[in-house]
Structure formats: structure tokens, C-alpha cells
C-alpha positions in Angstrom: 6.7 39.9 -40.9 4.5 37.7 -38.7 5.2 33.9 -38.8 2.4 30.9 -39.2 2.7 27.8 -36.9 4.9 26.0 -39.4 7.6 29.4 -39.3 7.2 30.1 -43.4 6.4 33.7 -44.0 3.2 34.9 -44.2 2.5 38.8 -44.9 -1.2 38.4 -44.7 -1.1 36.9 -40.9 -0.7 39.8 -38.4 -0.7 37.8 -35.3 -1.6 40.5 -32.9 -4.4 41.5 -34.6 -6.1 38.5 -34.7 -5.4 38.0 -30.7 -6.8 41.4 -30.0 -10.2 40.5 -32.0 -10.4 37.3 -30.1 -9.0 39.0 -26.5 -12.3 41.7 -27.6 -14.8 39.1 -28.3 -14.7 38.7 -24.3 -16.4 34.9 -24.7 -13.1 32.6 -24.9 -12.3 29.9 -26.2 -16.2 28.9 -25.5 -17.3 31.8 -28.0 -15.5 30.1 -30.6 -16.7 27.0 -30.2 -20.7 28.2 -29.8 -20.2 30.0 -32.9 -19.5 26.7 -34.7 -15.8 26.8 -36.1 -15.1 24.0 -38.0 -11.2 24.8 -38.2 -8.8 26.0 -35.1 -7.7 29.7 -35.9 -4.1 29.8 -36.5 -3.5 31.6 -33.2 -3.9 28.2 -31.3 -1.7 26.2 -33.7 1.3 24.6 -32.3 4.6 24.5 -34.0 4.1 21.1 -35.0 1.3 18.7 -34.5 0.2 17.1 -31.3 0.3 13.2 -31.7 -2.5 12.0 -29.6 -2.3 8.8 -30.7 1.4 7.7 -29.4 1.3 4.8 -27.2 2.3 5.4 -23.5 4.7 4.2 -22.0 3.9 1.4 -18.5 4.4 3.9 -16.6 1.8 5.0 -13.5 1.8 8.3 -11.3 2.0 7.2 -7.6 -0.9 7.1 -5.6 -0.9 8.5 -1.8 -3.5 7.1 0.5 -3.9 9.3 3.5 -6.3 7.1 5.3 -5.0 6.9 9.4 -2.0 8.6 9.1 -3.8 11.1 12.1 -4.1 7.7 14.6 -1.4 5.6 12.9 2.6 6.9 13.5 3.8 3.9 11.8 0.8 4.9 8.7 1.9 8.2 8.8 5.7 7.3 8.7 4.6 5.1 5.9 3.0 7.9 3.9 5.7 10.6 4.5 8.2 8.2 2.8 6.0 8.1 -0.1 5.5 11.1 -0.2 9.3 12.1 -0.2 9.4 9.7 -2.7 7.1 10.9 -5.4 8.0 15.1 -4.7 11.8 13.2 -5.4 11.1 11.5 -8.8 7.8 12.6 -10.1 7.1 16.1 -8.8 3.8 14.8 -9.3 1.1 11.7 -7.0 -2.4 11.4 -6.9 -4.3 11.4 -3.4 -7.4 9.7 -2.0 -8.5 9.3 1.6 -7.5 13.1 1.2 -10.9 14.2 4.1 -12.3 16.3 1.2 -16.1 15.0 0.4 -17.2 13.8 -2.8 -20.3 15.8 -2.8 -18.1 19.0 -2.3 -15.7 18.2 -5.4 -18.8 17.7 -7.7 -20.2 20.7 -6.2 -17.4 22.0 -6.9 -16.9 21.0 -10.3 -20.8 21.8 -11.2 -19.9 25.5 -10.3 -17.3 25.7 -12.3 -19.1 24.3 -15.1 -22.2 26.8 -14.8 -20.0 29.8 -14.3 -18.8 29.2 -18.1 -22.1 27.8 -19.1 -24.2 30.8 -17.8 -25.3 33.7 -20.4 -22.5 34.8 -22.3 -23.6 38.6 -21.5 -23.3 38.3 -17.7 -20.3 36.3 -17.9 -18.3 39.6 -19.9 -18.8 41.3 -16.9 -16.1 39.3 -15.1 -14.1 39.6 -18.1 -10.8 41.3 -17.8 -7.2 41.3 -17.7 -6.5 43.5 -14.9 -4.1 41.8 -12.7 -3.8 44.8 -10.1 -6.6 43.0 -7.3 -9.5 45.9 -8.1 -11.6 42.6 -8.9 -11.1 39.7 -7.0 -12.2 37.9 -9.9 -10.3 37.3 -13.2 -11.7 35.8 -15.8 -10.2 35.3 -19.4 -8.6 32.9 -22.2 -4.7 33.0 -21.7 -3.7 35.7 -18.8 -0.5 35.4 -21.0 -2.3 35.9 -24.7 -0.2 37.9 -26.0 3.3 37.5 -24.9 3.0 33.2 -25.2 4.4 32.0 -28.6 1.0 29.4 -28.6 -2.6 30.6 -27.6 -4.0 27.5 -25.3 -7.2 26.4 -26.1 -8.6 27.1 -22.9 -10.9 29.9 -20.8 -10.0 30.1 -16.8 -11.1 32.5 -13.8 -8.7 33.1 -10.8 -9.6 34.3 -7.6 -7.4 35.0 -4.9 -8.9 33.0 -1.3 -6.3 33.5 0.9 -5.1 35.8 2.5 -8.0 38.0 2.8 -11.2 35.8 1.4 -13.5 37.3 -0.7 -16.7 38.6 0.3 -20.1 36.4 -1.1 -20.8 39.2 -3.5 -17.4 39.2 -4.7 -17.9 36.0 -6.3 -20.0 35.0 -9.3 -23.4 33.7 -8.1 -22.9 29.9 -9.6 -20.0 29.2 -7.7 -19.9 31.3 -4.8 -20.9 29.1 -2.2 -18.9 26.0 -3.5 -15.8 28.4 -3.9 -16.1 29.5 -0.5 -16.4 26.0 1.2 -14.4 24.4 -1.4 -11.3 26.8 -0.5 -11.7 26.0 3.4 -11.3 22.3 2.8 -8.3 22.5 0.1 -6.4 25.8 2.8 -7.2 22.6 5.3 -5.5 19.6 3.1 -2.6 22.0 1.8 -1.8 22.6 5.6 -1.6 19.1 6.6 0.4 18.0 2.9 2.8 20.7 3.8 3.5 19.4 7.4 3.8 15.9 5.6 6.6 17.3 3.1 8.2 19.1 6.1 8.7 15.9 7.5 10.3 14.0 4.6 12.9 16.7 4.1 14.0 15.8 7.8 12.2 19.0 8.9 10.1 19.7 12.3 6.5 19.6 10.9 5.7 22.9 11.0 8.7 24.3 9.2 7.1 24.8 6.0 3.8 26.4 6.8 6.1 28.8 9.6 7.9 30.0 6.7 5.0 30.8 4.6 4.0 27.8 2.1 0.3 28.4 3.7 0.0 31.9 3.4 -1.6 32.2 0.3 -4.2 30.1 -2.0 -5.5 31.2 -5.8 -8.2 29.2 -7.0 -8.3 28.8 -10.7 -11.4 27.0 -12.8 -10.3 26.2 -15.9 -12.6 25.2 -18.7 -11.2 22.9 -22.1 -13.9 23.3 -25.1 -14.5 20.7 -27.5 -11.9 21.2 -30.5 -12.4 20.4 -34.0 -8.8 19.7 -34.3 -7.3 19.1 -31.7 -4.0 17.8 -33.0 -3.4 20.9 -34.1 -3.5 23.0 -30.5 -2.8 22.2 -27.0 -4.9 22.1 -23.7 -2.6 24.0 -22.2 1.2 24.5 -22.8 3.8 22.0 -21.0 5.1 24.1 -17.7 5.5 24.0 -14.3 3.6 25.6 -11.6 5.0 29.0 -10.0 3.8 28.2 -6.3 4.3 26.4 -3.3 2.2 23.6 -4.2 -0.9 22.7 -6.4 -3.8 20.6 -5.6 -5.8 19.3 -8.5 -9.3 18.4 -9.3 -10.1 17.4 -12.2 -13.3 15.6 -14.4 -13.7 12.6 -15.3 -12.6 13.6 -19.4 -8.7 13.1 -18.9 -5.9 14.9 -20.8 -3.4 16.0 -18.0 0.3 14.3 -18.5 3.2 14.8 -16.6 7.0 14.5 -18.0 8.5 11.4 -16.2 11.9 9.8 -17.4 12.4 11.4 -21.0 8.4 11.0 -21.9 5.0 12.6 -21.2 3.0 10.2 -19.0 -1.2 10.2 -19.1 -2.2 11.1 -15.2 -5.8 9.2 -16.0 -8.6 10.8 -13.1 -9.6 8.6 -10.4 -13.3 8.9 -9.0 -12.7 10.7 -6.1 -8.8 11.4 -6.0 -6.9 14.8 -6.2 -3.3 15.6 -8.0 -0.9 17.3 -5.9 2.3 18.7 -7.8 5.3 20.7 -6.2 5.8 24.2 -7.7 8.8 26.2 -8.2 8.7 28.2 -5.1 9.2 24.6 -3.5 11.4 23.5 -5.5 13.6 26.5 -4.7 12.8 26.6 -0.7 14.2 22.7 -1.1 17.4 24.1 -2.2 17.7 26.4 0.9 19.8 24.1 2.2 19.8 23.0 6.2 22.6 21.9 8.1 22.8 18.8 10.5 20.4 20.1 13.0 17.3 21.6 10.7 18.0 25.5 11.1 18.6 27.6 8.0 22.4 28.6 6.9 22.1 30.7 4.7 25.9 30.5 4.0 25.6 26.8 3.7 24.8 25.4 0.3 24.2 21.9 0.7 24.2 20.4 -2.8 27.0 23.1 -3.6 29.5 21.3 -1.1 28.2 17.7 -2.4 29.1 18.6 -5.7 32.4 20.2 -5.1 33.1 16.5 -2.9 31.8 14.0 -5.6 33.5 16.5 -7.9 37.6 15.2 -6.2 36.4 12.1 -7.5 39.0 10.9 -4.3 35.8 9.7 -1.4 36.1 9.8 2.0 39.6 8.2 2.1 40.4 12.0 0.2 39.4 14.2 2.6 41.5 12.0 5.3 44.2 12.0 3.0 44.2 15.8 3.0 44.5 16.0 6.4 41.1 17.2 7.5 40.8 17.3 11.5 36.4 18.3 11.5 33.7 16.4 9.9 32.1 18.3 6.9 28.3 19.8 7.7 27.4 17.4 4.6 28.4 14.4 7.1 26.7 15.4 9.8 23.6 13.5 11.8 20.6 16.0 12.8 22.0 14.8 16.6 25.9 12.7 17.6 25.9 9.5 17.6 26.2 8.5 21.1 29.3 5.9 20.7 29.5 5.1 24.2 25.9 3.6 25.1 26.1 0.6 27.3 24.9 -2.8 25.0 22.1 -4.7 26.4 23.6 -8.6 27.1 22.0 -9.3 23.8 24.0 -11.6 21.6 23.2 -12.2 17.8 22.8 -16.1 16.7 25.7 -18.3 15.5 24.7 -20.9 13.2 27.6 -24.0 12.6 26.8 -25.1 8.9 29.2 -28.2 9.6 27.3 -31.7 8.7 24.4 -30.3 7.0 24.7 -32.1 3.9 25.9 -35.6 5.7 23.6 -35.6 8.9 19.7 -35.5 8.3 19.4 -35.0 12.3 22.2 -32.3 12.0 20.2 -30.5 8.8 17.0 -30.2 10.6 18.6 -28.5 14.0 20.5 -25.8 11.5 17.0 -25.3 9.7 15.2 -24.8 13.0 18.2 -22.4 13.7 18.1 -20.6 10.7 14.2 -20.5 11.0 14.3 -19.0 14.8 16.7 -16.5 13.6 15.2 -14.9 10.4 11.8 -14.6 12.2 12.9 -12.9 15.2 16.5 -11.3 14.6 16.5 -11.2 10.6 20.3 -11.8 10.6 22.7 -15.0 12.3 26.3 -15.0 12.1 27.8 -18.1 10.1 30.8 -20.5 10.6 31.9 -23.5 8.8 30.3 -22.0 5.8 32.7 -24.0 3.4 34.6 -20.8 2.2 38.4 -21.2 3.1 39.8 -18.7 5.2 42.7 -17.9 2.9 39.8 -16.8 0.2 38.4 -14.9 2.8 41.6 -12.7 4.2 42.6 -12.6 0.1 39.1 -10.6 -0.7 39.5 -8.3 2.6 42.8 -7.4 1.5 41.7 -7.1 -2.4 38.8 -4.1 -1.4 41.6 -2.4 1.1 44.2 -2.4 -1.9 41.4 -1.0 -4.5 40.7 2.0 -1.8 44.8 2.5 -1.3 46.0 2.3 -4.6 47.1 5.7 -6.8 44.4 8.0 -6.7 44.7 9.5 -10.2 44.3 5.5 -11.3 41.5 4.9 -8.7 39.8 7.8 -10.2 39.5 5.9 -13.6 37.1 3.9 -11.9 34.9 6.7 -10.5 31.2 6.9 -11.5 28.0 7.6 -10.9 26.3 5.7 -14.1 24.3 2.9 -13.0 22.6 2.3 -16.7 25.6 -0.9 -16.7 27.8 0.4 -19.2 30.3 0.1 -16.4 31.1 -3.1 -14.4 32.4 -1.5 -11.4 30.8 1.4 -9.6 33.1 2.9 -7.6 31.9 6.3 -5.8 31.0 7.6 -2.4 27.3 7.4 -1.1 24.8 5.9 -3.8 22.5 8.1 -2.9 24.7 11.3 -2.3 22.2 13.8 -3.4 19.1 12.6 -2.2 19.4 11.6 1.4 19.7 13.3 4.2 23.1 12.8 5.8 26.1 11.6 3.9 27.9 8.2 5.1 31.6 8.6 5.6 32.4 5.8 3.8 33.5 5.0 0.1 32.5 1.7 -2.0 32.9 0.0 -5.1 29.9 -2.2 -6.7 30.3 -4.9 -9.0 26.8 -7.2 -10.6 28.9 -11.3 -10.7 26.0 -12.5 -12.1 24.2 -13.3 -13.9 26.4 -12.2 -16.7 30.1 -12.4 -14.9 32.6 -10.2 -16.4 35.3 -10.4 -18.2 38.6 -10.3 -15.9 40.1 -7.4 -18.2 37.0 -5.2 -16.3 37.1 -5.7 -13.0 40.3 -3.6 -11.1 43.7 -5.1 -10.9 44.0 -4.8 -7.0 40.9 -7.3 -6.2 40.5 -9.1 -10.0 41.5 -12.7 -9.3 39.8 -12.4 -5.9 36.5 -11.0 -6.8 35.8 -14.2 -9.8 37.2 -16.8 -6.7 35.4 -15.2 -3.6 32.0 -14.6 -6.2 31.8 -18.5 -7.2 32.2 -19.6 -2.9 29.5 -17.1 -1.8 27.4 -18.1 -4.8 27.5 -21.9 -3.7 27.1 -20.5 -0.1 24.1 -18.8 -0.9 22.5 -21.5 -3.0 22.9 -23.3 0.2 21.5 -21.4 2.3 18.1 -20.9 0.3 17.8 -24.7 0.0 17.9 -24.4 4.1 15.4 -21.1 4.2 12.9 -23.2 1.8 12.9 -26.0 3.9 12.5 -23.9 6.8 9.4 -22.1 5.4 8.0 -25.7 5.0 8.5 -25.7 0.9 10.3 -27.9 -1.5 13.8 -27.8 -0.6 14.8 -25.7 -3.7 11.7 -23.4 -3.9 13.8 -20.2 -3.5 16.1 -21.1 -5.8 13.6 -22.0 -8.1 12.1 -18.9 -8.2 15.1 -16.8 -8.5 15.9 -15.8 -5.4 19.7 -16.8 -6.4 19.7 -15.7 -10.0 21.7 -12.5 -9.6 24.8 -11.5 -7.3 26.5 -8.0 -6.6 29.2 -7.6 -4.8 30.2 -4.2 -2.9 33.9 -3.6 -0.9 32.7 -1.1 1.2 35.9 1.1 2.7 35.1 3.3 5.6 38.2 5.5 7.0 39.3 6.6 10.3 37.0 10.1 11.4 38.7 12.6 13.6 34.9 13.1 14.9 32.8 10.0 14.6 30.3 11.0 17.2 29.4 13.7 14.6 28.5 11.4 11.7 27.7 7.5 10.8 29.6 5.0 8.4 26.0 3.7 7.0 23.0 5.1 8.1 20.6 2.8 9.1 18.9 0.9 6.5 17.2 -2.7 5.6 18.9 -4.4 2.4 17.1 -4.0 -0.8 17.7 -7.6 -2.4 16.8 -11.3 -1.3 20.0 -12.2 1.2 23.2 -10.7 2.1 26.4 -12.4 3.2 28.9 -10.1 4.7 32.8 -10.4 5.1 33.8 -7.9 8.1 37.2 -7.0 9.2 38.4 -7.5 12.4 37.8 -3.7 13.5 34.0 -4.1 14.0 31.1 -1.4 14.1 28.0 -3.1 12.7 24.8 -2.7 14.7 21.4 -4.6 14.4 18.2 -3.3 16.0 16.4 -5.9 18.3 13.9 -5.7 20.5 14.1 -1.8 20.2 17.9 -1.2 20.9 21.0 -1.2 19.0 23.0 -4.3 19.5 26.7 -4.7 18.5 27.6 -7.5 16.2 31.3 -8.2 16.9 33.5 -9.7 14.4 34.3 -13.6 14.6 36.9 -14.9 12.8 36.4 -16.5 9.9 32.5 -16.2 10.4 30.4 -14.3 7.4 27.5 -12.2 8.9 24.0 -13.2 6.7 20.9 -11.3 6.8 17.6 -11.4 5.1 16.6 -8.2 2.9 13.4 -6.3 1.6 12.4 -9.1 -0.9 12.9 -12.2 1.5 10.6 -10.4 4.0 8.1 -9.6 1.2 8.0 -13.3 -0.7 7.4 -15.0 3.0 4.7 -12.4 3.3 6.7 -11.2 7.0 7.5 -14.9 8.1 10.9 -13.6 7.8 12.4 -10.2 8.8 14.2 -7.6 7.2 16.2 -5.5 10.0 17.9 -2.1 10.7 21.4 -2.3 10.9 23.9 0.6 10.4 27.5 1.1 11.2 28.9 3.6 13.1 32.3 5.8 12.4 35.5 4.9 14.0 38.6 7.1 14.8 40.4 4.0 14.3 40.5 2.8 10.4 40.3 1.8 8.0 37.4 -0.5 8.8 36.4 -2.9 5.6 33.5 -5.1 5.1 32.4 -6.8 1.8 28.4 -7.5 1.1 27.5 -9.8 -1.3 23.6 -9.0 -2.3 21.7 -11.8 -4.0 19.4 -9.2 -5.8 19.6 -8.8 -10.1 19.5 -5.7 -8.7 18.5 -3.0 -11.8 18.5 -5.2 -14.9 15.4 -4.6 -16.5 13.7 -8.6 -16.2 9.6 -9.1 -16.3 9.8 -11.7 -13.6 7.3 -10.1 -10.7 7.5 -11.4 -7.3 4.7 -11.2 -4.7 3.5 -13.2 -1.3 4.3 -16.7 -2.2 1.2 -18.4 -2.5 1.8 -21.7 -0.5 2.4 -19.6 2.9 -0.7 -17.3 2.2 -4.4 -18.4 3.7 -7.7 -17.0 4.8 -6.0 -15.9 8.2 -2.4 -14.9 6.7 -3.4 -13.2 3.3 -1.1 -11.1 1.2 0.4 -8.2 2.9 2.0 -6.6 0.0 1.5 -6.1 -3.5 3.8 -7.9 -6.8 6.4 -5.9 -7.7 9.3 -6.3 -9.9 13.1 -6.3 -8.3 14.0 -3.3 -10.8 11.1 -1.1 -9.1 12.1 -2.2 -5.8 15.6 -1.0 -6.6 14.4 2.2 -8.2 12.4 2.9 -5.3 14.8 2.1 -2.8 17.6 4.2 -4.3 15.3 7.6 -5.2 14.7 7.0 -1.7 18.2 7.0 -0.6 19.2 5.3 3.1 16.9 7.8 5.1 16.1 5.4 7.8 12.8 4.0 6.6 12.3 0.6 4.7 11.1 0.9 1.6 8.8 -2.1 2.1 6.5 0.2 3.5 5.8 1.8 -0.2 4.5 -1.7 -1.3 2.2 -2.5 1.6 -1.5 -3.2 0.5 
């Protein structure tokens, strides 16, 4: 007993029957239509109707520009992380600049239309559903008609163009030229997409196409009738591809979406732009995990062993606990750190805050400092900052008594839900599952404002410490964008103004002793993702800044804070000021402890969009990057993960 499309029974509707009449017809979806139904058969119904009228969501597929990235290292670098990016989140990103010209896509898209528009007689000579290669052309409506629950409402043609292309008279005569060129171009773009995805997994460039993502490329022209109804049927079914990759082209009509964060997202066409999606077989060769140096083990399961670590819920400080005496593969760096490099005579900038707020002559030979420093070395060590050294030693020792208190407590804390339910984050490695090499090192994470929180949710080890330290280093940092504005020539409390100070997180970052440290990192190199930092660092030291194309230590000084400009300054003074590398490497000695206070609002969802400010711009300076919000930025940054690329590159114009 055959059921209709809203599953009631119904005796007189023998489903197969009526697919084998249309599957005979050998005209498609396009018979159909030129035979003027009014109403969609019931073999194309959906289980429920389509609503083509719910509003979409602000949401937008990414769009890669491949322009220079063949002359340009630092355009192609650029690219590759956006890339990584989308393939990460989306699955999904539009591409222009792709070398592929217009006239060939129309061409393309003409022959596609006049294969299905030519005489219905000489098209049912392509017609079949014989999948064994005999013809090297399949045309038909659904290759899977009658095993899918839902008939789409759509006729294609396949052909098979690599390996082994097709011979002209293979081909149907109004697209066999186009199909032919058409294929050489895309083989051509698929081969240089697949050396940029090699890349951004951390790969050599050709690893991809050596293991066969280029071997092969099916064509398919699909062709969408008119529908009377079309709430009641679908284009085509939602899935996901079962190749390598797929590259796109579609008209100028519209109707693709893609599934993004819980919804289905319109990918609208642009003139001249291709849509590149990753496939299964992708997908799957991803999770062919590689080991610190890029060579397949196939006894090494990457996500597997990051799973089974985040899974002890214990860090870092648990595997050193347990007595472990060789760095983990999912620690390792592709090549060792080389921990005993001679330092250049380089020596970052010490700025003395004392007399600032008394001595006019005083405040204007700190802002000049301050100014010299963010423009060239993006960070300056501080003293006589106003925060009493007492405060300072107390908030060390609160992070080092969270790390070492009872583990099955500390484990109450443990998470990996940034949505804010929680108001500590404690975990190892933000981004533990999307970048490359895992940091050996453990933090907690904490937002201070705006919004403080209650004491009864912060951990008893650092509570007290965490309000007290939160309320110095906000008054610090207020301070110290008073001094950036007037640096950058604006109104003393420009920065301020404009938010740079409305939000504060603070993270105790714990990173243990390592029996190998040459083997791994504490934090990969990275820029910060937020406005400022201000950093309280032990005594045991580690830090790194890169300047002038070379690592340079940053010892600690005590009672000094260590302040840097992130992402966001760098982007609001349109470059004026910098946004560094820095990293830390691992230590056999440890613990080593550092807390970084980020002035960022970090993920709170806020409509405030920050760009280029506007009084630094002109004709010969003009905007380098585009508005963003500080929630995107964030988003970005962590689907990115700490991969050794700035994520300022993604909002470039």
C-alpha cells in the first residue's frame, strides 16, 4: 500500500508505476512542462511544503578572489587562509578572478541550454540510464528515480571528461565544443584550488593532486523547468556531493542554498563567479590524519587522540601528572623548535608611565614613546603602571592555584561551550580541533566586563583576585587608550569613545614543564584578536616577538606588564599601528604562568561595526580594510584556530 506525500494511505497511487510512465516518456522534467501541467504530479511532492517565502537569515557565503596569488606570496598566503577558512565553516565560497573567461561560461551555459532545448526526438537518443560507460553520455531526470523517497524536479546529462576525454562525436552537437574547452579550463582551476587546499591543511602543495583529487572530472548540465507549484517540489534534494571537489556555474535565476549554522542560506549568483564546495571524498581524505612532519600514518588518528585528551578533561598539567617522559604526535611542530638560536642584540621598548597625569612635558615624551613603539614593534614593556605589586604576585599565584588544585574539582570547570552560559572557560587549546599543532599549555577564560560576575562564579583559588586585578587593568587600559588617541593625533578619549575599552577578558594561561620542548610550542605564533592586551608574566620567561624578521626574547621584568596592540587596533588606525607575531616556546622547567587581559567584547553578539577611522584616512592613506563587527572577527579568528597567519588578512579590501 503505496503512500502520498502527506503518508495517509492511498490504494489508487502505485508510485512505481507512475515513475516508470514518466522514466518512459524519455523527455523529463521538460516534457512535462511543454505539455502544459497545470499541477505537479505527486511523484515530485515533498513530505511537507517548501516555504519559499521564509526570510533569511544576514548571513553571506564567503567570497575568494584569486587575483595575484601566482606573483603575490603574501596574496597567495592571504587567500589560502581563506580558503582554509571557508572548507572549515562553510564547506561552501564563491570565486572570482578564478582565470576562467566570461565568454566561455556563457558559452558554456548556452550549450547547456540548447542541448535541452533542441528537438525532443533527437534528444531521446541520449536518453538512458545505463551507468556501465557504453555511452559517454547520460542523460535523464533523476539517475536515482526510483530508489529516492522525492522525484527532483529536474533533467541532467553527465559525461565523464577525465580520465580519458571524449571523442567530438561522443558528444551532443550543441555543446560539444564548449564541453570540451569548458572541461580543460575547470581540470586547470580544480588543479590549482587543490594545491591551494593542500596548503591550508599544512600540506606540501602537491599532496592532494599526488594522491589522486585530480584524476578524475564528470561534468553534469543540469536543467530546472518552470514549476507551476513549486512549493510543493524541490530543485533538487538537500545532499552533499560524493567527490573530491565541485566547481559550480550557475545562471543568473538563483535557488542554490547551502546549510550554515542550523539554517539554509541563499548562495545568490554573481556575474561572473563560480561556487566551489568540498565533497565527501574530501572530507574523508581530511580525516586521514598526518603526523607532525606531513607524511601519512595510517595508524595515527589525529582527531581520535584529540578526543581521547580533551576527553581526561585534566590538560596538559594531566599528562605531566601521569608521568609522561615523550611529547604526544598531537603536540608536535611539522619541524623542532630550535631553542638554542643566538638572539639578535634586539631589546623590546620600556615605557615609565610615572608623571603622566601631573607633568604635560612628561605626557607628551610617553606618547611619543608609546607612538614609536606600536608603529614599529607593536608591543612595549610597562613599569610604574599604577597596579601594586602585591595585586600583581596575588593574581600570579591565583591562576597557578586554579591549575594545581584537585583535579576531579578542577574538572567541574572544564568546557568547551563558548555560547556564555558559563563564566569561566577552562580547557586546553581553544582551538583543539581545528589547528594544526596543539599548544602544550592549559588556560582558563573569563569576560570582566562588561557584565562582571557574580563572585559565587568565578573559582575559589583566584575569586577575590580576579574582581581586584580586573578593576587595576581596567583603569590601566583606559589609560593607556587616552595615551594611543592622543598619539594618533585625536581627541584624547577617542578610543575610548568608540569602545575600544567596553569589554575585558581575562585568561590565566598555565603552561607545564615538557620533557621535549624542542618537539612542540607553548603558543603557536599568533597576533591577538581584540583591541589591546596587557600581560602579567612570571619570572620563568619564554615570550617571543617577531621584529625585523627574527624572533626576539622578551625577558621578564619585575613588576613590569608586557602590552601589545591586537587585530582590531591595527585595523581602526588603518596600519598606523601594528599587530605582531609573538608565540612562546616550551620549557623543561615549569610551570611557567602568564595572565592576558584582552580588551575585546570578544563574542557577545553587539551591532557596533568598526572600520578605518575616518579622521586618519585621506586621498593618499585610504581605507585598507573593510567594517566588520568584533563578533565576526572573533568567529573568524577562532574557526581559524592559531595557524600562524593573521586573520587580518581575511578583511583586507
Amino acid at each position: 500500500m503505496v503512500l502520498n506525500d502527506t503518508s495517509t494511505c492511498q490504494p489508487d497511487y502505485d508510485r512505481k508505476a507512475e515513475l516508470r510512465a514518466f522514466d518512459e516518456t524519455k523527455t523529463g522534467v521538460k516534457g512535462l512542462v511543454d505539455a502544459g501541467i497545470t499541477e505537479v504530479p505527486r511523484i515530485f511532492h515533498l513530505p511537507s511544503p517548501e516555504n519559499l517565502n521564509s526570510q533569511q537569515p544576514e548571513l553571506t557565503l564567503p567570497t575568494i578572489d584569486l587575483q595575484g596569488i601566482g606573483e603575490d606570496p603574501i596574496r597567495r598566503k592571504d587567500v589560502i587562509v581563506k580558503m582554509k577558512v571557508a572548507l572549515e565553516s562553510w564547506g561552501f565560497f564563491q570565486l572570482v578572478n578564478h582565470g576562467i573567461p566570461n565568454n566561455i561560461l556563457e558559452e558554456m551555459m548556452k550549450g547547456v541550454m540548447d542541448f535541452y532545448e533542441q528537438d525532443s526526438e533527437v534528444k531521446k537518443q541520449w536518453y538512458t540510464r545505463d551507468m556501465s560507460g557504453k555511452t559517454r553520455v547520460v542523460y535523464n531526470s533523476n539517475f536515482d528515480l526510483y530508489a529516492a523517497p522525492v522525484t527532483n524536479w529536474r533533467d541532467t546529462f553527465y559525461c565523464t571528461m577525465a580520465p580519458n576525454p571524449p571523442q567530438p562525436h561522443e558528444l551532443p552537437p550543441p555543446c560539444r565544443d564548449i564541453l570540451l574547452e569548458y572541461s580543460k579550463q575547470v581540470m586547470k582551476l580544480g588543479v590549482c584550488l587543490l594545491e591551494l587546499m593542500s596548503e591550508g591543511l599544512g600540506l606540501d602543495r602537491n599532496h592532494l593532486l599526488d594522491i589522486g583529487c585530480a584524476d578524475g572530472l564528470g561534468v553534469l548540465g543540469h536543467y530546472y523547468p518552470s514549476c507551476p507549484q513549486p512549493e510543493l517540489t524541490i530543485g533538487t534534494r538537500e545532499h552533499n556531493d560524493n567527490d573530491f571537489i565541485t566547481i559550480l556555474l550557475q545562471d543568473h535565476i538563483g535557488g542554490l542554498r547551502v546549510f550554515y549554522q542550523d539554517r539554509w542560506i541563499d548562495v545568490p549568483p554573481i556575474p561572473g563567479a563560480l561556487v566551489v564546495n568540498a565533497g565527501d571524498l574530501l572530507q574523508m581524505t581530511n580525516k586521514m590524519v598526518l603526523n607532525g612532519t606531513s607524511t601519512c600514518q595510517l595508524d595515527y588518528d589525529r582527531k581520535a587522540e584529540l578526543r581521547a585528551f580533551d576527553e581526561t578533561k585534566t590538560g596538559v598539567k594531566g599528562l605531566v601528572d601521569a608521568g609522561i617522559t615523550e611529547v604526544p604526535r598531537i603536540f608536535h611542530l611539522p619541524s623542532p623548535e630550535n631553542l638554542n638560536s643566538q638572539q639578535p642584540e634586539l631589546t623590546l621598548p620600556t615605557i615609565d608611565l610615572q608623571g603622566i597625569d601631573n607633568n604635560p612635558i612628561r605626557r607628551k615624551e610617553v606618547i611619543e614613546q608609546v607612538k614609536g613603539a606600536l608603529e614599529s614593534w607593536g608591543f612595549f614593556q610597562l613599569v610604574n603602571h599604577g597596579i601594586p605589586n602585591n595585586i600583581l604576585e596575588e593574581m600570579i599565584k591565583g591562576v597557578v592555584d586554579f591549575h594545581e588544585q584537585d583535579t576531579e574539582v578542577k574538572k567541574q570547570w572544564y568546557t568547551r561551550d563558548v555560547s556564555g552560559k558559563t563564566r569561566v572557560i577552562y580547557n586546553s587549546n581553544f582551538d583543539l580541533y581545528s589547528a594544526p599543532v596543539t599548544n602544550w599549555r592549559d588556560s582558563f577564560y573569563c569576560t570582566m566586563v562588561p557584565n562582571p560576575p557574580e563572585p559565587q562564579e568565578l573559582p575559589s583559588p583566584c575569586r577575590d583576585v580576579l574582581l581586584e586585578y580586573s578593576k587595576q587593568v581596567m583603569k590601566l587600559g583606559v589609560c593607556l587608550f587616552e595615551l594611543m588617541s592622543e598619539a594618533l593625533g585625536l581627541d584624547r578619549n577617542h578610543l575610548v569613545d568608540i569602545g575600544c575599552a567596553d569589554g575585558l577578558a581575562v585568561l590565566g594561561h598555565y603552561y607545564p614543564s615538557c620533557p621535549q620542548p624542542e618537539l612542540t610550542i607553548g603558543t603557536r605564533d599568533h597576533t591577538d584578536n581584540d583591541f589591546i592586551t596587557i600581560l602579567l608574566q612570571d619570572h620563568m620567561g619564554g615570550l617571543k616577538v617577531f621584529y625585523e624578521d627574527q624572533w626576539t626574547d622578551v625577558p621578564p621584568i619585575p613588576g613590569a606588564l608586557v602590552v601589545n596592540a591586537g587585530d582590531f587596533l591595527q585595523l581602526i588606525t588603518n596600519d598606523k599601528f601594528v599587530s605582531s607575531q609573538h608565540k612562546v616556546v616550551a620549557n623543561k622547567v615549569g610551570p611557567r604562568v602568564s595572565v592576558a587581559s584582552f580588551f575585546t567584547t570578544g563574542a557577545i553578539q553587539t551591532s557596533k561595526m568598526y572600520a578605518p577611522i575616518t579622521e586618519l584616512l585621506s586621498e593618499d592613506n585610504p581605507a585598507k580594510y573593510r567594517g566588520t563587527t568584533m563578533k565576526e572577527y572573533v568567529d573568524y579568528y577562532r574557526a581559524k584556530g592559531l595557524d600562524g597567519t593573521s586573520a587580518l588578512l581575511y578583511f583586507k579590501i
